[in-house]
C-alpha positions as a LaTeX table, in Angstrom:
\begin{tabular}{lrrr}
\hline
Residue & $x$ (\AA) & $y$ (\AA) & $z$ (\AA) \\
\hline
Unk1 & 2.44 & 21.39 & $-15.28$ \\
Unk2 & 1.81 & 20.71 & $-11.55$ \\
Unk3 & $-1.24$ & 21.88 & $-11.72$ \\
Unk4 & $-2.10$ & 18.93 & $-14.39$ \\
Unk5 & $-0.48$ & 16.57 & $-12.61$ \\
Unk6 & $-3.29$ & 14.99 & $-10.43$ \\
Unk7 & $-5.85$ & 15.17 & $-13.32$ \\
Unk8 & $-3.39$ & 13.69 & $-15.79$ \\
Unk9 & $-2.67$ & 10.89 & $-12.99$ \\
Unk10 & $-6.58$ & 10.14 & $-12.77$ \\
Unk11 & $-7.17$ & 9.68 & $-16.39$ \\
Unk12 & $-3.85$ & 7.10 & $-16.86$ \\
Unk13 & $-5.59$ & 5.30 & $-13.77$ \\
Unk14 & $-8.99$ & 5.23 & $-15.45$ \\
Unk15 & $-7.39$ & 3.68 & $-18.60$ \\
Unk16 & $-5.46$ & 1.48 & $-16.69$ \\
Unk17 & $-8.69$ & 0.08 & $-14.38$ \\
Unk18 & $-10.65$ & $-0.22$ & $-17.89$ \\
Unk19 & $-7.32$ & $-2.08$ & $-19.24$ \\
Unk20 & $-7.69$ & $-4.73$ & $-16.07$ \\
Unk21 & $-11.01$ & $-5.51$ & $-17.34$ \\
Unk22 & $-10.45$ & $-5.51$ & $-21.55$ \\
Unk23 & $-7.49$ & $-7.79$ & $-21.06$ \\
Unk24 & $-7.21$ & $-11.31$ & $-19.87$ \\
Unk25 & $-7.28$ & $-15.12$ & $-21.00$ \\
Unk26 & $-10.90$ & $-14.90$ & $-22.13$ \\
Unk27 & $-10.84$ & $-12.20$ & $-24.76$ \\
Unk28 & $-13.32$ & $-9.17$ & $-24.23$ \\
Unk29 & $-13.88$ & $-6.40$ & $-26.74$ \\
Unk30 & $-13.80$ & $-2.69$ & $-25.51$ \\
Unk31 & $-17.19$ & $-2.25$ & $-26.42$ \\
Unk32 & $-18.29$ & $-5.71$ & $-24.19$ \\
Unk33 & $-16.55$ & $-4.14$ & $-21.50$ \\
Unk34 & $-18.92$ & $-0.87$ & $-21.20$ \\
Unk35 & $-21.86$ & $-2.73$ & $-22.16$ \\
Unk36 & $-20.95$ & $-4.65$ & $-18.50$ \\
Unk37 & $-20.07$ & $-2.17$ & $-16.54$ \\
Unk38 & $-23.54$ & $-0.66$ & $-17.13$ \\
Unk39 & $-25.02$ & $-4.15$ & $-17.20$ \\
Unk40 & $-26.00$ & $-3.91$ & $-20.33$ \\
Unk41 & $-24.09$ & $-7.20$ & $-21.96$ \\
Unk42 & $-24.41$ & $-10.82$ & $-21.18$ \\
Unk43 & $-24.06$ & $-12.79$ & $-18.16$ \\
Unk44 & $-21.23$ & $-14.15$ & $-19.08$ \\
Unk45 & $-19.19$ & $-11.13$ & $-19.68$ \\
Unk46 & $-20.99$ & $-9.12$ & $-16.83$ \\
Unk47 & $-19.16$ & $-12.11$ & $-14.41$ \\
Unk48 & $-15.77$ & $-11.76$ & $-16.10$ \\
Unk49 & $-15.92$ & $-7.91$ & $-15.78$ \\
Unk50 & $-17.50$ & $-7.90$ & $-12.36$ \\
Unk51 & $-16.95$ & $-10.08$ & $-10.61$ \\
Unk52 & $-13.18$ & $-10.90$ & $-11.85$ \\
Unk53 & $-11.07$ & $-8.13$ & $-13.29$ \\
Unk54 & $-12.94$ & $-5.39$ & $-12.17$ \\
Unk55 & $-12.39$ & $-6.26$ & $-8.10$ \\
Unk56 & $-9.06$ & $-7.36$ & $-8.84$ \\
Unk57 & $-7.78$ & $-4.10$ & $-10.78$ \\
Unk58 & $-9.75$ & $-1.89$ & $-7.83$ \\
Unk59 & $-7.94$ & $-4.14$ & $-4.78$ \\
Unk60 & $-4.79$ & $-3.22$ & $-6.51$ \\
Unk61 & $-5.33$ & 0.32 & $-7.19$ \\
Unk62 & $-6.94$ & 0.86 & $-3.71$ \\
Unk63 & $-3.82$ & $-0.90$ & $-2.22$ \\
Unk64 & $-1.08$ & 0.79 & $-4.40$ \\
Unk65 & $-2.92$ & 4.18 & $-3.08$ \\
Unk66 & $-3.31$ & 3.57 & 0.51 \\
Unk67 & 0.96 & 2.74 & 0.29 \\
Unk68 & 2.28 & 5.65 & $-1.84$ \\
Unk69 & 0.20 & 8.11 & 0.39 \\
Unk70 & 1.41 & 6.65 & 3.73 \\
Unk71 & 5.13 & 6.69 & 2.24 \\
Unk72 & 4.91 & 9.75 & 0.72 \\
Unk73 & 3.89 & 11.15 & 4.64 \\
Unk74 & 6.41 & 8.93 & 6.37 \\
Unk75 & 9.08 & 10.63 & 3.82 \\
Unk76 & 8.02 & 13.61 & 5.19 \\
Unk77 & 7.55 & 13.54 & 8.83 \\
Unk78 & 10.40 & 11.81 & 9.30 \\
Unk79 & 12.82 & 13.85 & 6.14 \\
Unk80 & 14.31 & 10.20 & 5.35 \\
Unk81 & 13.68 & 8.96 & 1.20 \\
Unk82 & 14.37 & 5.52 & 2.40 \\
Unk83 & 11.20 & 5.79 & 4.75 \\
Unk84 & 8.09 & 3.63 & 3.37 \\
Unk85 & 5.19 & 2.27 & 5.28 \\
Unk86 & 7.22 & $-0.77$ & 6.76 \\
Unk87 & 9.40 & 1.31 & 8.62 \\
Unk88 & 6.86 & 1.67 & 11.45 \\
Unk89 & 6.50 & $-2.23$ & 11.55 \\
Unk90 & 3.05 & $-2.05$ & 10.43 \\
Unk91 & 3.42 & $-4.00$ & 7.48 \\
Unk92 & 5.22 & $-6.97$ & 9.26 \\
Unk93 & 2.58 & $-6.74$ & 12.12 \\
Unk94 & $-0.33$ & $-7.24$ & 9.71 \\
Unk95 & 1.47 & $-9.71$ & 8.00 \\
Unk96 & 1.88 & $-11.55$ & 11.55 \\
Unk97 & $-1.73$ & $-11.07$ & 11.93 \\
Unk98 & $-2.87$ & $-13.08$ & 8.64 \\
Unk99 & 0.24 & $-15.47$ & 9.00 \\
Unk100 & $-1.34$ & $-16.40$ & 12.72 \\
Unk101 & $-5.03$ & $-17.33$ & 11.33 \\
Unk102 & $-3.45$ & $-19.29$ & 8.46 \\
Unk103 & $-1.39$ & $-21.57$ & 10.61 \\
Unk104 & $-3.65$ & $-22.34$ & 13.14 \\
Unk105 & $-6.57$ & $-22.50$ & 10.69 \\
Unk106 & $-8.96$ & $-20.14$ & 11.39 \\
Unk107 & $-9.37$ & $-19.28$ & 7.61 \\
Unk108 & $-10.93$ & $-22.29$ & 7.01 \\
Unk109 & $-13.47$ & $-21.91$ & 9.76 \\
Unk110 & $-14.05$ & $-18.07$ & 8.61 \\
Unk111 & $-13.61$ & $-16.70$ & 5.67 \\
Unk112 & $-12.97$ & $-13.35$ & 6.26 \\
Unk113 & $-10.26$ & $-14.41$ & 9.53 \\
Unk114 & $-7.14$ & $-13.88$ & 7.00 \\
Unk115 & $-8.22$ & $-10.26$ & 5.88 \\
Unk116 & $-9.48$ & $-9.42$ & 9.71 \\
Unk117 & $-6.42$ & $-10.89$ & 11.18 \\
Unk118 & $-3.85$ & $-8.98$ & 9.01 \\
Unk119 & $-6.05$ & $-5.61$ & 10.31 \\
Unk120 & $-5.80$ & $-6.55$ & 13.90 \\
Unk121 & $-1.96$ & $-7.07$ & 13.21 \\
Unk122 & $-1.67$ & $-3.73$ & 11.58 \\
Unk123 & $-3.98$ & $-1.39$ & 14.68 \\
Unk124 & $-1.57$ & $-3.35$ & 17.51 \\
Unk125 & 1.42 & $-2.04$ & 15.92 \\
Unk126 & $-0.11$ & 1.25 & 15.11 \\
Unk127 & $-1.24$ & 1.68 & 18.66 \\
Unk128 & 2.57 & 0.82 & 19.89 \\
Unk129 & 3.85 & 3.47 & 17.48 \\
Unk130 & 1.63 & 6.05 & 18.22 \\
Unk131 & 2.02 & 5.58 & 21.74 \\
Unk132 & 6.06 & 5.85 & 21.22 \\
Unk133 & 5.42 & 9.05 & 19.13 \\
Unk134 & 3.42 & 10.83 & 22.33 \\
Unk135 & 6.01 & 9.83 & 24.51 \\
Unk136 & 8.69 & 10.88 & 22.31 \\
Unk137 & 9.96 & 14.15 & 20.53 \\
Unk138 & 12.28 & 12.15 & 18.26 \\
Unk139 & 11.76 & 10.81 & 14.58 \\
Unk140 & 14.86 & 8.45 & 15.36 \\
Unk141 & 13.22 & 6.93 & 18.19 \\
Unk142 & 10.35 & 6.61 & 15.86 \\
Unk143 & 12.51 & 4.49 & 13.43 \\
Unk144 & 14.35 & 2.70 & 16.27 \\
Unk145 & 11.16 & 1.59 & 17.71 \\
Unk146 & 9.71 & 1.06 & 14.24 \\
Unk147 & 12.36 & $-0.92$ & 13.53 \\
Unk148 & 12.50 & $-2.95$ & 16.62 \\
Unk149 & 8.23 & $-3.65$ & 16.18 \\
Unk150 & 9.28 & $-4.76$ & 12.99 \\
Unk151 & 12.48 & $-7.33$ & 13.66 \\
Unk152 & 10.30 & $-8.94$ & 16.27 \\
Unk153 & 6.95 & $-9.26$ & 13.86 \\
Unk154 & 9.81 & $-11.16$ & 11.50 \\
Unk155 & 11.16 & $-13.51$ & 13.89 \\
Unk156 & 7.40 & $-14.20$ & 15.13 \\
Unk157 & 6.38 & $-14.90$ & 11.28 \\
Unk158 & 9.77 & $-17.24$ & 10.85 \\
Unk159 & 8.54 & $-18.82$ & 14.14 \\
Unk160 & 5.41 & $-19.63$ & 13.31 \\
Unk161 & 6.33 & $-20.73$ & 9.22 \\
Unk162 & 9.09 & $-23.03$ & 11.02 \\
Unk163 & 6.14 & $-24.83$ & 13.12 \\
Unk164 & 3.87 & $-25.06$ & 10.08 \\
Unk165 & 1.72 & $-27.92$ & 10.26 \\
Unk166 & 1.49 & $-29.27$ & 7.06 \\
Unk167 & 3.14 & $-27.91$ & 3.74 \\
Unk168 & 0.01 & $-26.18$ & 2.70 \\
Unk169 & $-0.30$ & $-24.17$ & 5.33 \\
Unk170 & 3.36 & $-23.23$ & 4.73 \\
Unk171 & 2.75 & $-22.32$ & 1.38 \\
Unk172 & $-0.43$ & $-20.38$ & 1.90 \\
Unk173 & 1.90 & $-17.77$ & 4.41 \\
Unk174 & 4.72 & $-17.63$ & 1.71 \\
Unk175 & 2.12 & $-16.49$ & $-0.39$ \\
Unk176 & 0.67 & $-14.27$ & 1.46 \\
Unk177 & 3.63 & $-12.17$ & 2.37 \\
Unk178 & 4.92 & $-11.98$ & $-1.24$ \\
Unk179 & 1.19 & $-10.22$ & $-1.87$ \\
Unk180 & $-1.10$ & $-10.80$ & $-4.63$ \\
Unk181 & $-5.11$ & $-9.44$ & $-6.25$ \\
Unk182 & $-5.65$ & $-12.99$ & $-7.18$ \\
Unk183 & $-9.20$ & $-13.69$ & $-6.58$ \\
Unk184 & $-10.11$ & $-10.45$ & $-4.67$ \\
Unk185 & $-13.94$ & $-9.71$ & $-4.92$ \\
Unk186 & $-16.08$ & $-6.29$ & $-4.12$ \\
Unk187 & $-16.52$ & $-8.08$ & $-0.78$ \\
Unk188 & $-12.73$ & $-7.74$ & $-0.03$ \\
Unk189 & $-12.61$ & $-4.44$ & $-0.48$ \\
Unk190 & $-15.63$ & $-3.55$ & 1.54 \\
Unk191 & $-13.88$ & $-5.11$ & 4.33 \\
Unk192 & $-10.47$ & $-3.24$ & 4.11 \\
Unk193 & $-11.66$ & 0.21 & 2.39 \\
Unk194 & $-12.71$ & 1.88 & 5.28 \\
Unk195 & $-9.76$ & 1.60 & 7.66 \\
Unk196 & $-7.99$ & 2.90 & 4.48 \\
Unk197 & $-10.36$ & 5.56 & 4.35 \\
Unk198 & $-9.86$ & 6.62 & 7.63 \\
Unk199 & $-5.92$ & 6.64 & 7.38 \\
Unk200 & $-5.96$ & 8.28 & 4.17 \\
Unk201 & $-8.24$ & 11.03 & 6.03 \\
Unk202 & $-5.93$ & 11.41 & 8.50 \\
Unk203 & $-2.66$ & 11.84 & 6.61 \\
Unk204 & $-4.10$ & 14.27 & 4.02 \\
Unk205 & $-5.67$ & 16.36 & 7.63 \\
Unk206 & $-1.62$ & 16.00 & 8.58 \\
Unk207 & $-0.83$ & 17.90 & 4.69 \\
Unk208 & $-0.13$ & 21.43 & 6.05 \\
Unk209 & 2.33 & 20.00 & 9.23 \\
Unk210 & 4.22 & 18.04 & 6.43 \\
Unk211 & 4.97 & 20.97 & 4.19 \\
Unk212 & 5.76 & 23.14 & 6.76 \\
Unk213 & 8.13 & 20.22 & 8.06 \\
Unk214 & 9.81 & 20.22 & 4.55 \\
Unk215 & 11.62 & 23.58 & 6.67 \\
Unk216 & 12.65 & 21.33 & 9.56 \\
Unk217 & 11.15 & 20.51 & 12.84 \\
Unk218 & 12.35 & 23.84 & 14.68 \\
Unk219 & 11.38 & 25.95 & 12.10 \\
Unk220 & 7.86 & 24.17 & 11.53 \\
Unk221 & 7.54 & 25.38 & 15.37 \\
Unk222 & 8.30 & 28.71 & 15.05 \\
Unk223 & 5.78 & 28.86 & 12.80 \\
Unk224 & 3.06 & 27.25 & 15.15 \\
Unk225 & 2.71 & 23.93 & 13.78 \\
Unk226 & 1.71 & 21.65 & 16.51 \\
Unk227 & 4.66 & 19.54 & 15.26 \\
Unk228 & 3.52 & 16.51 & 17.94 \\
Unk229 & 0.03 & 16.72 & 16.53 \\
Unk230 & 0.92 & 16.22 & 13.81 \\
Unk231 & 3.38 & 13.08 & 14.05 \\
Unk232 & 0.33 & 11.45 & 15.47 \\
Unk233 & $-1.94$ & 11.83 & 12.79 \\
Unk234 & 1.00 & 10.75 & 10.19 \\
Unk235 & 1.70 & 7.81 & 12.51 \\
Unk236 & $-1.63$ & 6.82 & 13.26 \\
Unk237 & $-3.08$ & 7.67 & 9.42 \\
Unk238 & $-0.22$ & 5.55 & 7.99 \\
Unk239 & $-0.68$ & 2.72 & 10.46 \\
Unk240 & $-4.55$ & 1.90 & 9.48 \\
Unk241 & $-3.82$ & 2.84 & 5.88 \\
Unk242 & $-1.39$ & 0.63 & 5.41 \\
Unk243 & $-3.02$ & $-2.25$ & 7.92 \\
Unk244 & $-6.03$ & $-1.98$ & 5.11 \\
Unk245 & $-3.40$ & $-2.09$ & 2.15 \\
Unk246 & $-1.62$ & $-5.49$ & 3.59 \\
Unk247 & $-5.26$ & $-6.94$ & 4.30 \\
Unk248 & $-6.41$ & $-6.69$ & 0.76 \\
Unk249 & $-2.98$ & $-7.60$ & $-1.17$ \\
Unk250 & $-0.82$ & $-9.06$ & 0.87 \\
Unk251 & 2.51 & $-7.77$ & 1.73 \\
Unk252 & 3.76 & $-5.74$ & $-1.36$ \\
Unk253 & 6.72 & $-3.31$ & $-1.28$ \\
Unk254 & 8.85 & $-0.71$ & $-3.63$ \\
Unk255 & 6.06 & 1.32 & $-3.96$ \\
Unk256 & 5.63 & 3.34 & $-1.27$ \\
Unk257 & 9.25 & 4.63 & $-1.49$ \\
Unk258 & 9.19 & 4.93 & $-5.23$ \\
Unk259 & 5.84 & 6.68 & $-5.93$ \\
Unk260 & 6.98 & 9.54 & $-3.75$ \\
Unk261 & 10.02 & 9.97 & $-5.13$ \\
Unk262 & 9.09 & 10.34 & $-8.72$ \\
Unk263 & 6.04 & 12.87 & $-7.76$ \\
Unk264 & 8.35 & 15.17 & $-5.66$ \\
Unk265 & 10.50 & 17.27 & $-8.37$ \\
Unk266 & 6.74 & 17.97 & $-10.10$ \\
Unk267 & 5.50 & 19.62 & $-5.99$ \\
Unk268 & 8.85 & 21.21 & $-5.55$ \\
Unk269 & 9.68 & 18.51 & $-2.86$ \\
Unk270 & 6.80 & 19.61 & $-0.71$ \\
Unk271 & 5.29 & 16.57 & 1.40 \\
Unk272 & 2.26 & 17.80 & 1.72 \\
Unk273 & 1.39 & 18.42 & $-2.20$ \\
Unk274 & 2.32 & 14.93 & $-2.98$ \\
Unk275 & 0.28 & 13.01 & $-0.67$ \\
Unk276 & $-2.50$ & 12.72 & $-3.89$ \\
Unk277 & $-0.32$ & 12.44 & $-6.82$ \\
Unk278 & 1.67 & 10.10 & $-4.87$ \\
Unk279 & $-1.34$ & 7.41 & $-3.67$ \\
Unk280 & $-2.80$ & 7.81 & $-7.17$ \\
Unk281 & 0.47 & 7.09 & $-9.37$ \\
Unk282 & 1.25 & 4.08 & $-6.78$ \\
Unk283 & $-2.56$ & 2.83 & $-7.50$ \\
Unk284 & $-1.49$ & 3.35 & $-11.02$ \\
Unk285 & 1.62 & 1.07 & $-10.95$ \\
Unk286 & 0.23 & $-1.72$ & $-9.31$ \\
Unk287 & $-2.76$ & $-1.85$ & $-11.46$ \\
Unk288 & $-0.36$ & $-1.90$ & $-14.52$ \\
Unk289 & 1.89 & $-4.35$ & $-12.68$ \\
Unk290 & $-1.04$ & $-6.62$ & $-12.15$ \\
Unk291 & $-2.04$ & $-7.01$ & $-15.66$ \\
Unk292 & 1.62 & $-7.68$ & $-16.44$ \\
Unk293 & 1.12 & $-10.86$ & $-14.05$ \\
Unk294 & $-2.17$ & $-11.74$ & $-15.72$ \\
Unk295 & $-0.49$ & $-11.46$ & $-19.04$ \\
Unk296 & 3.03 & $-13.36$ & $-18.65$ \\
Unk297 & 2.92 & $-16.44$ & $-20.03$ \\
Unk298 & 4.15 & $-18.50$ & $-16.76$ \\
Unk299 & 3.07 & $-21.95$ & $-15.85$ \\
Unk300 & 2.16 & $-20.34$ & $-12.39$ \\
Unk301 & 0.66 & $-16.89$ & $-11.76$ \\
Unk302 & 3.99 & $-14.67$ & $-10.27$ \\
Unk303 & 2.93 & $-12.62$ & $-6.66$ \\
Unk304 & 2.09 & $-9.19$ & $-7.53$ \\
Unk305 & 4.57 & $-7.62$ & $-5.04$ \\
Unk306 & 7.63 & $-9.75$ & $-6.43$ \\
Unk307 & 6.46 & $-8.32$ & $-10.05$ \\
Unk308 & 6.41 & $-4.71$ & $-8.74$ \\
Unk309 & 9.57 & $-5.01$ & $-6.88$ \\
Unk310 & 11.41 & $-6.40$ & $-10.02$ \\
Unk311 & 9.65 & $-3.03$ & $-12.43$ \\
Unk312 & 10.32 & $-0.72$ & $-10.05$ \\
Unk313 & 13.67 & $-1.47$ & $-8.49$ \\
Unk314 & 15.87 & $-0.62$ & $-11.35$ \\
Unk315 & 13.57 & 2.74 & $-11.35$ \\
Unk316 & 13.86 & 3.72 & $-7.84$ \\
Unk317 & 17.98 & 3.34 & $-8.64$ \\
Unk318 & 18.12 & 5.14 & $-11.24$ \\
Unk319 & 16.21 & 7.51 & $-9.68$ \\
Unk320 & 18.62 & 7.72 & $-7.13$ \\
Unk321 & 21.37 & 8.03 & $-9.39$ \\
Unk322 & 20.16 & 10.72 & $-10.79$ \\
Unk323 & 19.99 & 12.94 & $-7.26$ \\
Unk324 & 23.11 & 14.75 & $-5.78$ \\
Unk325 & 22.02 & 13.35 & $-2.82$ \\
Unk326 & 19.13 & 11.14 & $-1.10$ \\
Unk327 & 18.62 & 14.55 & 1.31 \\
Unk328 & 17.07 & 15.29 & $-1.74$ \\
\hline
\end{tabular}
């Protein structure tokens, strides 16, 4: 079954993406929607398809897959379930980033400032970390420092939304760090894909060090895994995955801890094997979850991360409830 896993996963992704663009407020048939794609319909629907749905449902999929990977190798490297790619502070740095150029304006003098900003955000903190995981041996002092990157990003964010202007600009952080596809285009994603790239790169080079941590870090030694190497690649792979992730959607949550979890009975717990099926079942349930927000019938679109968090909470815990033990 394993062995269908990943092309199973593609194929529910694929239906999903082509989903994103059949459904919506203007109604498309199927047959409209491959006629676009290979621009073979009208104008009209070519626009809707894309220029709309089509960059939106990819944002969201590329996002969802950049987190799941870079929780499924935090889970690993540092053998906690609760670990997910905020631990490191990353995803409250890049959120600092994009919250800075909103309140003092920049967006408005350069478009791309919000996306750029939440990047520069995301490579500061992954600089710190890595730099803490060469001069450490420790996945606690990882988490500790992690941790600390991350309480301070906060307080800077709370700072900064306390001294906000004008209630727009207030509003336009809020929105920001509950996360959101809204309006994405192709040119979005050109802008955050490769640092995702990159990151992705550098966890799955990191796959082998993983599984053999699954043992522990001593044993993973005796076997002559570079262990430190390899906490630097996670770390630094993670870091620019998930800088790219928070600069194309915003900060979204749940499912970086929850896509790993439900992979890792179907790879025997192994850390390594579920780095794929991980990113690409996360892809898939953000993609879904965004055409749930498309499709409620609320005055005002919902935030894509406070959507996911509500589907997949009640998962994760039952999940959970379902395991002897988180060690698990």
């Amino acid at each position: 079954m394993r062995y269908a896993l990943v092309p199973g996963l593609l194929v529910a992704s694929l239906i999903s993406l082509f989903l994103a663009c059949l459904l919506g407020s203007t109604p498309i048939s199927a047959g409209q929607v491959m006629s676009a794609v290979f621009g073979l319909s009208d104008a009209s629907v070519q626009i809707i398809v894309w220029e709309i749905r089509l960059p939106r449902a990819l944002a969201a999929w590329i996002a969802g897959a950049a987190l799941g990977a870079s929780g499924a190798a935090l889970q690993g490297l540092l053998r906690n379930p609760l670990a997910e790619p905020g631990v490191l502070g990353v995803t409250a740095c890049a959120s600092l980033g994009a919250a800075f150029t909103i309140h003092y304006g920049l967006v408005a003098v350069f478009a791309f400032a919000l996306p750029l900003g939440a990047l520069a955000g995301a490579l500061a903190a992954t600089a710190l970390i890595a730099f803490a995981a060469m001069k450490n041996h420790s996945s606690v002092a990882l988490i500790l420092a992690g941790i600390g990157l991350s309480s301070l990003a906060t307080a800077v964010m709370a700072l900064l939304m306390n001294l906000a202007p004008n209630p727009f600009t207030l509003s336009d952080m809020i929105n920001w760090m509950l996360g959101s596809v809204a309006n994405r285009s192709l040119a979005d994603i050109r802008l955050s894909i490769l640092p995702i790239l990159i990151g992705m790169a550098l966890l799955y080079s990191g796959r082998r060090g993983l599984s053999a941590l699954t043992l522990g870090e001593e044993a993973a030694m005796g076997i002559g895994v570079d262990v430190k190497r390899v906490r630097i690649l996670i770390v630094l792979g993670a870091g620019l995955a998930t800088g790219g992730a928070v600069a194309l959607a915003g900060a979204i949550g749940f499912v970086g801890i929850a896509a790993p979890h439900i992979i890792r009975p179907f790879v025997k717990h192994d850390s390594g094997r579920a780095l794929v099926p991980s990113a690409i079942l996360a892809g898939l349930i953000l993609v879904l979850a965004d055409i749930g927000v498309r499709l409620l019938p609320t005055t005002s679109e919902l935030k894509l991360g406070v959507v996911a968090a509500l589907l997949g909470a009640p998962v994760f815990v039952w999940i959970a409830l379902q395991r002897r033990g988180l060690h698990e």
